[in-house]
PLY file of the C-alpha trace (Angstrom):
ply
format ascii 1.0
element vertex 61
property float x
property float y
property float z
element edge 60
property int vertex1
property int vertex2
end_header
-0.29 -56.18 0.59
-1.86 -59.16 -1.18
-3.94 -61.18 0.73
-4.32 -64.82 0.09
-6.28 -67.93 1.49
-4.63 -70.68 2.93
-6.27 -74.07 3.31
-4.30 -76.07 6.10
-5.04 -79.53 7.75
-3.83 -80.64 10.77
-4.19 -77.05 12.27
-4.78 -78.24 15.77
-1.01 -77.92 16.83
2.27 -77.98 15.46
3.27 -76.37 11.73
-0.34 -76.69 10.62
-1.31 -74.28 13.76
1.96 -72.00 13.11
0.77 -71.67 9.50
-2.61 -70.96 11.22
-1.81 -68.17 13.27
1.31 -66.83 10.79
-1.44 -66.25 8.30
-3.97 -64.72 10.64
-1.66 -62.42 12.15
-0.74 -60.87 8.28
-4.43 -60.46 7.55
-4.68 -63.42 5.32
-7.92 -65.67 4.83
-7.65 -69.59 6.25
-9.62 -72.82 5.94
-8.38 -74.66 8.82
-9.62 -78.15 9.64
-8.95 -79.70 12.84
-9.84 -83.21 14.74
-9.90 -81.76 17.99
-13.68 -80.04 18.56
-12.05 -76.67 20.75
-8.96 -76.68 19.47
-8.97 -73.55 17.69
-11.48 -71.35 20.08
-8.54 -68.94 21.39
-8.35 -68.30 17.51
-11.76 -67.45 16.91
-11.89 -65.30 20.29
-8.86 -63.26 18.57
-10.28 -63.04 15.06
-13.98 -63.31 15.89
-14.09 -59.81 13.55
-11.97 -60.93 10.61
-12.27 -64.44 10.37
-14.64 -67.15 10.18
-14.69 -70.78 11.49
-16.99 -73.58 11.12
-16.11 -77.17 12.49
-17.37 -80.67 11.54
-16.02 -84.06 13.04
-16.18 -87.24 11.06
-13.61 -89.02 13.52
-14.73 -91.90 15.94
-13.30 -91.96 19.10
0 1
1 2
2 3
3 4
4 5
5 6
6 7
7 8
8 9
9 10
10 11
11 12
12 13
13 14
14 15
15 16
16 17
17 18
18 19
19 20
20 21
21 22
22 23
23 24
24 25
25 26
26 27
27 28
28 29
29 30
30 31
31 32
32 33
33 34
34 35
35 36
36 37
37 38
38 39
39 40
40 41
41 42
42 43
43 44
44 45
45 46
46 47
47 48
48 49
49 50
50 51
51 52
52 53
53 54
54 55
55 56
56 57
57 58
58 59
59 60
């Protein structure tokens, strides 16, 4: 199998987070970005060994 790397915004919920996890689960490399700090912590608890995440928030609240 192929694996390929996925860039996806808007991964916080919705498609963006099914194309998230659908990619994850196959093995598959992702650049997720996300407004909501937290948002994607059960995903780096599951893939802590094969993935890596790093956050930054430019939004105001």
């Amino acid at each position: 199998m192929n694996s390929k790397i996925w860039f996806v915004a808007g991964s916080s919920r919705g498609l963006g987070r099914e194309f998230v996890e659908a990619a994850l689960a196959r093995g598959d490399q992702v650049a997720a970005t996300t407004r909501k700090a937290g948002s994607l912590d059960d995903l780096v608890a599951e893939y802590v060994e094969t993935a890596s995440f790093r956050g930054r928030s430019g939004h105001r609240e």
